[in-house]
C-alpha positions as CSV (number, residue, x, y, z in Angstrom):
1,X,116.9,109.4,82.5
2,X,115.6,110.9,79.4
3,X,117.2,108.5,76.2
4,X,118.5,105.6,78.2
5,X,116.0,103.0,78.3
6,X,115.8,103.1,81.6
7,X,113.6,103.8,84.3
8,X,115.1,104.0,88.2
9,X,112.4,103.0,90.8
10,X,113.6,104.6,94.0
11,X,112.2,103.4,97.2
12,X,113.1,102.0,100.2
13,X,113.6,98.4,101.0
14,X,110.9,97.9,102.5
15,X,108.7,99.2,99.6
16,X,110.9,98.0,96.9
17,X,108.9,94.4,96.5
18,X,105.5,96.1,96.1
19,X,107.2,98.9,93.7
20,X,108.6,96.6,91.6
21,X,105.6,94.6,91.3
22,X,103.0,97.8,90.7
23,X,105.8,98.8,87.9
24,X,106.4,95.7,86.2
25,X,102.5,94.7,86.0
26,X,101.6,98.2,84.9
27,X,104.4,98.5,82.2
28,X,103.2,94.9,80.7
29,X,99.7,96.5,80.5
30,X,100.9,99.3,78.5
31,X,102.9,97.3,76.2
32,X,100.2,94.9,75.4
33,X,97.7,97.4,74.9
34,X,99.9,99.7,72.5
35,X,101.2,96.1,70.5
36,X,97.4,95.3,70.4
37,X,96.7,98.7,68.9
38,X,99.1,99.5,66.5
39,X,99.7,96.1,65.5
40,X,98.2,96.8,61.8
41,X,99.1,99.8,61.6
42,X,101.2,100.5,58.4
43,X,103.6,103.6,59.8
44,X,105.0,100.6,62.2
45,X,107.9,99.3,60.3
46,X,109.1,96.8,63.1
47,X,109.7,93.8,61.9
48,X,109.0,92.3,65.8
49,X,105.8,94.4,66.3
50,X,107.3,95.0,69.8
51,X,107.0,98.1,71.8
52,X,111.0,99.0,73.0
53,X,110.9,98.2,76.3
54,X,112.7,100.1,79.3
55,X,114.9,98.3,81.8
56,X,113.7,98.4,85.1
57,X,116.4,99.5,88.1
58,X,115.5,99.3,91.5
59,X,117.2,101.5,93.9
60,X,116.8,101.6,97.4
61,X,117.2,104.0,99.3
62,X,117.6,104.6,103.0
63,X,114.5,104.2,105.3
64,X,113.5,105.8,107.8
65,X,110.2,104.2,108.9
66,X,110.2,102.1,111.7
67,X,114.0,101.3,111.9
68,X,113.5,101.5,116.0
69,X,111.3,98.7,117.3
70,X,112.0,99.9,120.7
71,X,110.2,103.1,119.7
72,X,106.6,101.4,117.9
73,X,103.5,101.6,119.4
74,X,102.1,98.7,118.3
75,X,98.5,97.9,120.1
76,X,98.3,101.4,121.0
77,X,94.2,102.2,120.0
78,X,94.6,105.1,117.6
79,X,98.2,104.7,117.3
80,X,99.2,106.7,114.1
81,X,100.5,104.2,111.3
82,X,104.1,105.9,110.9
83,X,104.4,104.9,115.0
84,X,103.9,101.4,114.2
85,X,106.6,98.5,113.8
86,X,107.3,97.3,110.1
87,X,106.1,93.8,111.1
88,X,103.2,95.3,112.1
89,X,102.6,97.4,109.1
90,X,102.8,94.6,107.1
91,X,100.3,92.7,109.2
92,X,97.7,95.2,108.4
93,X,98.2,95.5,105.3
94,X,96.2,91.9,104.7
95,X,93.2,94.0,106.2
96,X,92.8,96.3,103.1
């Protein structure tokens, strides 16, 4: 919310690792990159030369893919991914 500090990543649990990791690595870029910018510049009257950083808060949230195993269609050819188990989602995902 907007003058907090904070920033609320809401996903599920099973996303929530990845999230975090994507937000964390993508927030360090931008910090870095603005420090390393603006470093010399003379309107920056910090006396860290750090750019304010926001706490992250994960959130999870209910999910809603693959919750039923009895229901997956896992080695089904052509099977559509949302059909497939969470183990095997997570399988595939070494194949990208």
């Amino acid at each position: 919310p907007k003058g907090t500090g904070q920033l609320f990543l809401v996903t599920s649990d099973f996303h929530m690792p990845r999230a975090m990791y994507i937000c964390k690595e993508t927030l360090n870029f931008f910090y870095k990159t603005f420090e390393e910018a603006y470093r010399d510049d003379p309107a920056w009257n910090s006396t860290t030369k750090r750019y304010p950083r926001l706490s992250l808060q994960a959130v999870s949230s209910r999910s809603f893919c693959g919750s039923d195993a009895e229901l997956s269609r896992d080695g089904t050819a052509g099977a559509d991914v949302s059909t497939l188990s969470l183990a095997a989602r997570a399988r595939d995902e070494f194949n990208f």
